[in-house]
Every structure is written in structure tokens, then in C-alpha cells.
LUMLUMKOL-798203 format. One record per atom (N, C-alpha, C): residue in three letters; atom name; x, y, z. Coordinates in nm, 4 decimals. Example, Ala and Ser with C-alpha at 12.3 -4.5 7.8 and 13.67 -1.06 7.14 Angstrom:
# residues 2
[pt Ala; N; [1.3190; -0.5690; 0.7800]]
[pt Ala; CA; [1.2300; -0.4500; 0.7800]]
[pt Ala; C; [1.3200; -0.3300; 0.7800]]
[pt Ser; N; [1.2850; -0.2250; 0.7080]]
[pt Ser; CA; [1.3670; -0.1060; 0.7140]]
[pt Ser; C; [1.2900; 0.0030; 0.7870]]
This chain:
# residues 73
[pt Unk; N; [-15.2357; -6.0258; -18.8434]]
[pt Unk; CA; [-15.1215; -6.0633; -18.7621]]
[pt Unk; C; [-15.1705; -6.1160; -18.6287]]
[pt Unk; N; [-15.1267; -6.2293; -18.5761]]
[pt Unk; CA; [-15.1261; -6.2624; -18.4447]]
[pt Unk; C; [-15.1334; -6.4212; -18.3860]]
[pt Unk; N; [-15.1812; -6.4634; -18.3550]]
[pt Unk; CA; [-15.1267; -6.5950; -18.2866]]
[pt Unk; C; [-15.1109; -6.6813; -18.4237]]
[pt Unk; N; [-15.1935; -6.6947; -18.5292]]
[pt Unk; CA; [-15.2063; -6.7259; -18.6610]]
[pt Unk; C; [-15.1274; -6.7223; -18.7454]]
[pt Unk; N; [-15.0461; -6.6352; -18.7528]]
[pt Unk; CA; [-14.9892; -6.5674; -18.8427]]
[pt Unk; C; [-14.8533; -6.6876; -18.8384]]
[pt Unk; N; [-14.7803; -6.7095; -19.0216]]
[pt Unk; CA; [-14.7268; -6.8239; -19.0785]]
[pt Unk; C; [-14.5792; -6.7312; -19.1943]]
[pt Unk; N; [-14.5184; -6.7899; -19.1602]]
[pt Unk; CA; [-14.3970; -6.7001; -19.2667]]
[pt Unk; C; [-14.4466; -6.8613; -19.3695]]
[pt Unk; N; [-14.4734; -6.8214; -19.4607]]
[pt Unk; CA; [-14.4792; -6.9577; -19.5808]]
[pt Unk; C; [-14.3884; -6.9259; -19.7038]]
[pt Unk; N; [-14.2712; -7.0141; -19.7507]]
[pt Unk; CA; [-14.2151; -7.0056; -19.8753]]
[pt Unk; C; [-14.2815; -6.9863; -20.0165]]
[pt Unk; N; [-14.3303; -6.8585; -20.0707]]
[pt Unk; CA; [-14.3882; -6.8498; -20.1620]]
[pt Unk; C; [-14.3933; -6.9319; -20.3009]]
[pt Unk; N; [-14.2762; -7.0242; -20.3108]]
[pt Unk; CA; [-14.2282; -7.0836; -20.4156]]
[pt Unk; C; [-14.2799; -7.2398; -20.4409]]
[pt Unk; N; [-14.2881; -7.3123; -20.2898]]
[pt Unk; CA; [-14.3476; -7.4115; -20.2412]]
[pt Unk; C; [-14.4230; -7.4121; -20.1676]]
[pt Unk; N; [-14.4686; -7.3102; -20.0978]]
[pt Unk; CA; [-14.5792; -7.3159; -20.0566]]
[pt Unk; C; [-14.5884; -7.3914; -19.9352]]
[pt Unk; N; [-14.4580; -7.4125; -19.8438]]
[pt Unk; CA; [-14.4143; -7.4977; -19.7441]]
[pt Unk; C; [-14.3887; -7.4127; -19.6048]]
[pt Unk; N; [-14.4486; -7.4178; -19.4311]]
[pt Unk; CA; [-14.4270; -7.3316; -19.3884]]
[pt Unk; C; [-14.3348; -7.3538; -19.3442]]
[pt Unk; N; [-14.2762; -7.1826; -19.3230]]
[pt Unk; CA; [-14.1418; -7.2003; -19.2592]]
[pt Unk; C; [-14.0871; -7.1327; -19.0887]]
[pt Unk; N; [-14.2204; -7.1023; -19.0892]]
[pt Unk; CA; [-14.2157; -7.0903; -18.9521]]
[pt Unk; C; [-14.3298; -7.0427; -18.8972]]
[pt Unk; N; [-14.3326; -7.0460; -18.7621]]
[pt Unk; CA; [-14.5067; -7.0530; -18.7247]]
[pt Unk; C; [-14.5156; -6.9819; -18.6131]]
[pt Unk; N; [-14.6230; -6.8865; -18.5302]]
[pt Unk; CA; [-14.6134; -6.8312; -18.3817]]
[pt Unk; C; [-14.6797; -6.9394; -18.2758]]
[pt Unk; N; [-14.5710; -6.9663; -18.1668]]
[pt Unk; CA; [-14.6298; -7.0481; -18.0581]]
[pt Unk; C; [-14.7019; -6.9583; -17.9439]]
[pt Unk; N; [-14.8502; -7.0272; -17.9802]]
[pt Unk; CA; [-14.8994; -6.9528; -17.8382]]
[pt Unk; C; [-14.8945; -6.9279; -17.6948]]
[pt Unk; N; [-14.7270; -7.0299; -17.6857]]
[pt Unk; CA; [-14.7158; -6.9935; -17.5739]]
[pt Unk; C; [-14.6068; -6.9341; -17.5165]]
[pt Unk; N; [-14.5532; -6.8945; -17.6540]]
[pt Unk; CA; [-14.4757; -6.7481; -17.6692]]
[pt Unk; C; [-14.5198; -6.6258; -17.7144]]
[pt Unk; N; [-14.6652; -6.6255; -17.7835]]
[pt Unk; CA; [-14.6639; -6.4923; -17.8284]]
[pt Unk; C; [-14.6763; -6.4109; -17.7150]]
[pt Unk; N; [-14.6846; -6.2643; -17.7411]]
[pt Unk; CA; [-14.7282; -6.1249; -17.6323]]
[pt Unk; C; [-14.7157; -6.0199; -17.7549]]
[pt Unk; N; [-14.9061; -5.9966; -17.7959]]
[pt Unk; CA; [-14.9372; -5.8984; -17.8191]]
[pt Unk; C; [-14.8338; -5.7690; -17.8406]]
[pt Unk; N; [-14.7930; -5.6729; -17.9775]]
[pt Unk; CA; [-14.7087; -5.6124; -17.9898]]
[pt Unk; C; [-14.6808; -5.4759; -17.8905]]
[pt Unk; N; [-14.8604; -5.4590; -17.8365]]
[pt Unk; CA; [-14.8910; -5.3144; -17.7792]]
[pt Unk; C; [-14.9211; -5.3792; -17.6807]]
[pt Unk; N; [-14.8588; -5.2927; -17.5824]]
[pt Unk; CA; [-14.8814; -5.3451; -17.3996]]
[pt Unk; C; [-14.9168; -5.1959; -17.3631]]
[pt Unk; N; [-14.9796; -5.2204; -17.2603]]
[pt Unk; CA; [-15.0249; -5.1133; -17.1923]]
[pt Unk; C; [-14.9096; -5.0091; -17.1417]]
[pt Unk; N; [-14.8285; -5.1099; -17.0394]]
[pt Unk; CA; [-14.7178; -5.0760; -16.9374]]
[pt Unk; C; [-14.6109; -5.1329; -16.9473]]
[pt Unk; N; [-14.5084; -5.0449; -16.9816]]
[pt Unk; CA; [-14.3870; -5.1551; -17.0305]]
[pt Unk; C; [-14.3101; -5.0652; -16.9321]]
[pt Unk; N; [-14.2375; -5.1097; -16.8232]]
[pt Unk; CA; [-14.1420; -5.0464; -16.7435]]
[pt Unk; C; [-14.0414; -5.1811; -16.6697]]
[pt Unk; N; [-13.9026; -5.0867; -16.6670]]
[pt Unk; CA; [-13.8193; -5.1841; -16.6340]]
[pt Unk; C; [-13.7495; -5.1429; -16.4994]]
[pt Unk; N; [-13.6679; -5.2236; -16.4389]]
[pt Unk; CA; [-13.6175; -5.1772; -16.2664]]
[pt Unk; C; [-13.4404; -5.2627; -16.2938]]
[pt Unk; N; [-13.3794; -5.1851; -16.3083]]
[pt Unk; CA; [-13.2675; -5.2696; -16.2807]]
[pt Unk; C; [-13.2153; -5.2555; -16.1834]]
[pt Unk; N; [-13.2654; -5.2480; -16.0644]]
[pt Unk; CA; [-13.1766; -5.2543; -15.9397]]
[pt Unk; C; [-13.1523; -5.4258; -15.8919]]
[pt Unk; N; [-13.2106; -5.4782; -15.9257]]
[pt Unk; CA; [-13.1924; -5.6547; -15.9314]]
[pt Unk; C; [-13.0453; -5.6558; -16.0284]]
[pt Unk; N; [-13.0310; -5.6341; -16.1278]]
[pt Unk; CA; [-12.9234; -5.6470; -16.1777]]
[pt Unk; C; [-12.7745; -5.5437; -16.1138]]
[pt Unk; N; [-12.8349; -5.4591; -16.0751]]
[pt Unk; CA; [-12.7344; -5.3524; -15.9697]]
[pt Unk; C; [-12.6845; -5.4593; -15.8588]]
[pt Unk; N; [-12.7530; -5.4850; -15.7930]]
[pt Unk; CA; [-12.7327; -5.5643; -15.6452]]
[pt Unk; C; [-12.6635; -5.7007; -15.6796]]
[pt Unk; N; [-12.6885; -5.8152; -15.8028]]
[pt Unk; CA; [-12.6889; -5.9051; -15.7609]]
[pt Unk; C; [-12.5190; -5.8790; -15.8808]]
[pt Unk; N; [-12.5390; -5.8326; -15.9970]]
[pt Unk; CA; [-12.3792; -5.8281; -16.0706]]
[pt Unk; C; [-12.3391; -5.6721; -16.0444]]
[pt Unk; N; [-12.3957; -5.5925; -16.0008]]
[pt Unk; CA; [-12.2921; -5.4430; -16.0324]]
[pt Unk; C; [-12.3029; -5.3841; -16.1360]]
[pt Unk; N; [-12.4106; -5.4127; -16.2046]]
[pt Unk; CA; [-12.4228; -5.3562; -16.3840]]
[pt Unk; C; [-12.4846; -5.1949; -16.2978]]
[pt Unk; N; [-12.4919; -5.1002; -16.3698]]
[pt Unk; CA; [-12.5681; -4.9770; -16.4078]]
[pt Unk; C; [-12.5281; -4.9610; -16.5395]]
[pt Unk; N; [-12.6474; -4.8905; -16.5837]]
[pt Unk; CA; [-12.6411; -4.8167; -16.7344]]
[pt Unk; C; [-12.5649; -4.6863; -16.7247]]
[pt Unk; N; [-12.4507; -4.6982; -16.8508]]
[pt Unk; CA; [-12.4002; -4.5960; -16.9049]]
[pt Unk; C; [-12.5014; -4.4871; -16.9616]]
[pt Unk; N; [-12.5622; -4.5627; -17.0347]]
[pt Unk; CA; [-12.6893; -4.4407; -17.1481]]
[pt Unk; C; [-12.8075; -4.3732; -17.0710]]
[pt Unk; N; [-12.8067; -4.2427; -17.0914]]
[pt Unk; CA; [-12.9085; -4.1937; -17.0125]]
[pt Unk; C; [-13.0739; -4.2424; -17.0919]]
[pt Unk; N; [-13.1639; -4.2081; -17.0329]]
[pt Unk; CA; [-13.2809; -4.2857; -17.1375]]
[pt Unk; C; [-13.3034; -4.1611; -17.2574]]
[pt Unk; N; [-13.3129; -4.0224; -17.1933]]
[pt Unk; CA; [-13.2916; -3.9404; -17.2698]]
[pt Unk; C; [-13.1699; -3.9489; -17.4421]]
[pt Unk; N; [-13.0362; -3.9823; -17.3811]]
[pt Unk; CA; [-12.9785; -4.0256; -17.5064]]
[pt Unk; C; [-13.0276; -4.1534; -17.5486]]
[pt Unk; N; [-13.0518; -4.2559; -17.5007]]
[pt Unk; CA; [-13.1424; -4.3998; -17.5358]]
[pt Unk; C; [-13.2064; -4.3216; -17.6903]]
[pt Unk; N; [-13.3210; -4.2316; -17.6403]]
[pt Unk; CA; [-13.4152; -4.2087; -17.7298]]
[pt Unk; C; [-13.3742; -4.1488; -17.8646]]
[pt Unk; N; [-13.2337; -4.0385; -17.8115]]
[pt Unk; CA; [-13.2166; -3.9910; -17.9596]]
[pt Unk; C; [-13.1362; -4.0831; -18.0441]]
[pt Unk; N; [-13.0434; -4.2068; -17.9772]]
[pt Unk; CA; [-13.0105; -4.2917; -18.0599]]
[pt Unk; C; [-13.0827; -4.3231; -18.0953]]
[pt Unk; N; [-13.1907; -4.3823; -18.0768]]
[pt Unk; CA; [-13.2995; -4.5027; -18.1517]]
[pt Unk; C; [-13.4068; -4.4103; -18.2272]]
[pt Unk; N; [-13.3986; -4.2749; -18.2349]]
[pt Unk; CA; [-13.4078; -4.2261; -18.3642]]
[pt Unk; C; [-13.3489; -4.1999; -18.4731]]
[pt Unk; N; [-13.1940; -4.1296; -18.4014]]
[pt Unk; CA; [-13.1125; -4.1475; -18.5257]]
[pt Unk; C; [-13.1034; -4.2618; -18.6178]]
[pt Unk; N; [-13.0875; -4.3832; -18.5545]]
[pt Unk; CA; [-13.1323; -4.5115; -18.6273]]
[pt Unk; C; [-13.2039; -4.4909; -18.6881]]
[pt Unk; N; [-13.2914; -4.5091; -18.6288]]
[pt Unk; CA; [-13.4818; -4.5273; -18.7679]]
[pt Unk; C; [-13.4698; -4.3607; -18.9016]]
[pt Unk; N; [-13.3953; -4.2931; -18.8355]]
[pt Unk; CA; [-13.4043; -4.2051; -18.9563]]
[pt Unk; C; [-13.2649; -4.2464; -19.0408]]
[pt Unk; N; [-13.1763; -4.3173; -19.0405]]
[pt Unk; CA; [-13.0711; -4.3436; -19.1396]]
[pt Unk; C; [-13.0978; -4.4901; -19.1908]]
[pt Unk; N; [-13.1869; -4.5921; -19.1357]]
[pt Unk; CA; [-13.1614; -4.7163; -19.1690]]
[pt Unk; C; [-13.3778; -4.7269; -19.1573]]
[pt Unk; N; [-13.3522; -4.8338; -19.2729]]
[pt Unk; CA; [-13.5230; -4.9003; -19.3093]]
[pt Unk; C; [-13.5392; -5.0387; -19.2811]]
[pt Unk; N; [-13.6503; -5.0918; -19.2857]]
[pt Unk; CA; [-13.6477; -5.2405; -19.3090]]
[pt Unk; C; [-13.5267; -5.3103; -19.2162]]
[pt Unk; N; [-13.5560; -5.3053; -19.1276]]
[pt Unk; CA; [-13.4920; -5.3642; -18.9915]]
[pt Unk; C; [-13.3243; -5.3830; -19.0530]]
[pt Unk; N; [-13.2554; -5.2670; -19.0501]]
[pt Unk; CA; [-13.1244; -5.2590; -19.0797]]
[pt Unk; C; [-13.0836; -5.2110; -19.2069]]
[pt Unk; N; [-13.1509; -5.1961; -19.3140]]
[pt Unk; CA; [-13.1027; -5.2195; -19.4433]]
[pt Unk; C; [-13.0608; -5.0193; -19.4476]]
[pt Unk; N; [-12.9651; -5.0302; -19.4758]]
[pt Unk; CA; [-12.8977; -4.8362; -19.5116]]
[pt Unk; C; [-12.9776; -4.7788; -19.6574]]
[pt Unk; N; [-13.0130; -4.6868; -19.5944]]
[pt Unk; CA; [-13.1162; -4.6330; -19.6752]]
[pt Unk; C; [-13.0720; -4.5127; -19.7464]]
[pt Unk; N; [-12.9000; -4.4650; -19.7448]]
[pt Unk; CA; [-12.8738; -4.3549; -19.7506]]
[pt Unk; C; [-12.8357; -4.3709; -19.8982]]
């Protein structure tokens, strides 16, 4: 996987889509942190979800659903 990497139609053998290197970013980052006080100040947004509930939703997810959505129950 990585700058290389080609979704190709197995049937024809035609690609169907490709990674631009000057969009990719590596899946694992060191430091991933976010600041929304820019979005506080300039529209008035704050988050409803605490990050704490953030987390147990986005497990409950991954434990009821597979394969990026598909219901597994």
C-alpha cells in the first residue's frame, strides 16, 4: 500500500483509480490533534459530543458493523 497503490477492474484489467502524490498522507501520523477554537470564534460552532462519548460511539460502531458499513448482525 502507498503512493503506488491502483484499484484495477479485475475483469479488464483497466485502472480505475489511482493515489495522487500530492494528496497522499501516510495512514499513521505521529500527532494528530485538533483546536476548534478557530471555528468557535469565527461561526459559534462548539461540540455537543464529549470525546469521551466520541470514543464509545466509534466503538459501538466497529463492534455492530464490518467492512466500512456493511451490518454484520
Amino acid at each position: 500500500m502507498g503512493v503506488d497503490e491502483k484499484g484495477i477492474d479485475p475483469s479488464t484489467g483497466k485502472v480505475l483509480i489511482e493515489i495522487s502524490p500530492r494528496y497522499f498522507r501516510p495512514a499513521e501520523v505521529d500527532i494528530l490533534r485538533g483546536d476548534a477554537s478557530r471555528a468557535a470564534k469565527g461561526i459559534g460552532w462548539t461540540a455537543k459530543t464529549k470525546a469521551r462519548e466520541l470514543c464509545e460511539l466509534m466503538v459501538a460502531y466497529d463492534l455492530q458493523y464490518d467492512d466500512y458499513g456493511a451490518d454484520t448482525r
